[in-house]
C-alpha positions, -999 to 999 in steps of 0.1 A, spaced: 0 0 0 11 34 -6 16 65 16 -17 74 37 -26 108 37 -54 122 61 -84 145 43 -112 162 59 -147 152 45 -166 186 36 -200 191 48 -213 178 14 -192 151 16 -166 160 -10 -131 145 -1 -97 159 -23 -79 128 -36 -42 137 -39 -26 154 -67 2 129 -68 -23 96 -68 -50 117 -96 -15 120 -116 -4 85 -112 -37 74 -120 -49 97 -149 -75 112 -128 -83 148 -144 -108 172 -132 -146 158 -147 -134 124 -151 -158 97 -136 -146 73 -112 -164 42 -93 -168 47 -57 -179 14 -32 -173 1 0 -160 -30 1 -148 -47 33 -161 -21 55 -136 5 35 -145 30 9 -129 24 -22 -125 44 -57 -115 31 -87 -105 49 -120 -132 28 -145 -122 11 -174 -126 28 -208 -142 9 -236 -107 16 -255 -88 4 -228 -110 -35 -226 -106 -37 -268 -71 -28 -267 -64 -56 -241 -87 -79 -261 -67 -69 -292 -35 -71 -272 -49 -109 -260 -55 -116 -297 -23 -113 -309 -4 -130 -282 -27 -163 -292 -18 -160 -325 19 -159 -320 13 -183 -293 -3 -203 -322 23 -199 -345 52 -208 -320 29 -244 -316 26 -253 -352 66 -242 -356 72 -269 -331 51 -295 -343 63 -292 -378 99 -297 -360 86 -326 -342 68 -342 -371 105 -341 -389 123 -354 -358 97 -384 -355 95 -395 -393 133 -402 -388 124 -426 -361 123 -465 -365 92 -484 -368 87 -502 -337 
């Protein structure tokens, strides 16, 4: 966990999260962000974009294909090791 900072809660209940964690984090002024409790703490979470998901499914995506490539590459390589192999 990082460093704890204390914050006073405003009589609306508007807290100041930290410049340093809204920059390490992307949070700017407007931007939306989840807020739950969970665990008896009050968490908040910078959401997901849409752009963000595709671009890991796209990222996912091309990691099975090389994935898939590399496989075929070693079969090929296996299927010429083995036909050199005796008949049993």
């Amino acid at each position: 966990m990082g460093r704890r900072e204390e914050r006073t809660v405003g009589e609306r209940g508007q807290v100041t999260l930290p410049k340093e964690l809204r920059e390490k984090l992307g949070i700017r002024g407007g931007d939306e962000v989840l807020v739950h409790e969970e665990d008896g703490k009050i968490t908040i979470e910078k959401p997901v974009s849409r752009e963000e998901v595709a671009e890991g499914y796209r990222r996912r995506a091309a990691e099975s294909e090389a994935l898939a490539e590399e496989m075929a590459e070693a079969s090929r390589e296996a299927n010429e090791y083995l036909d050199d192999a005796p008949e049993w």
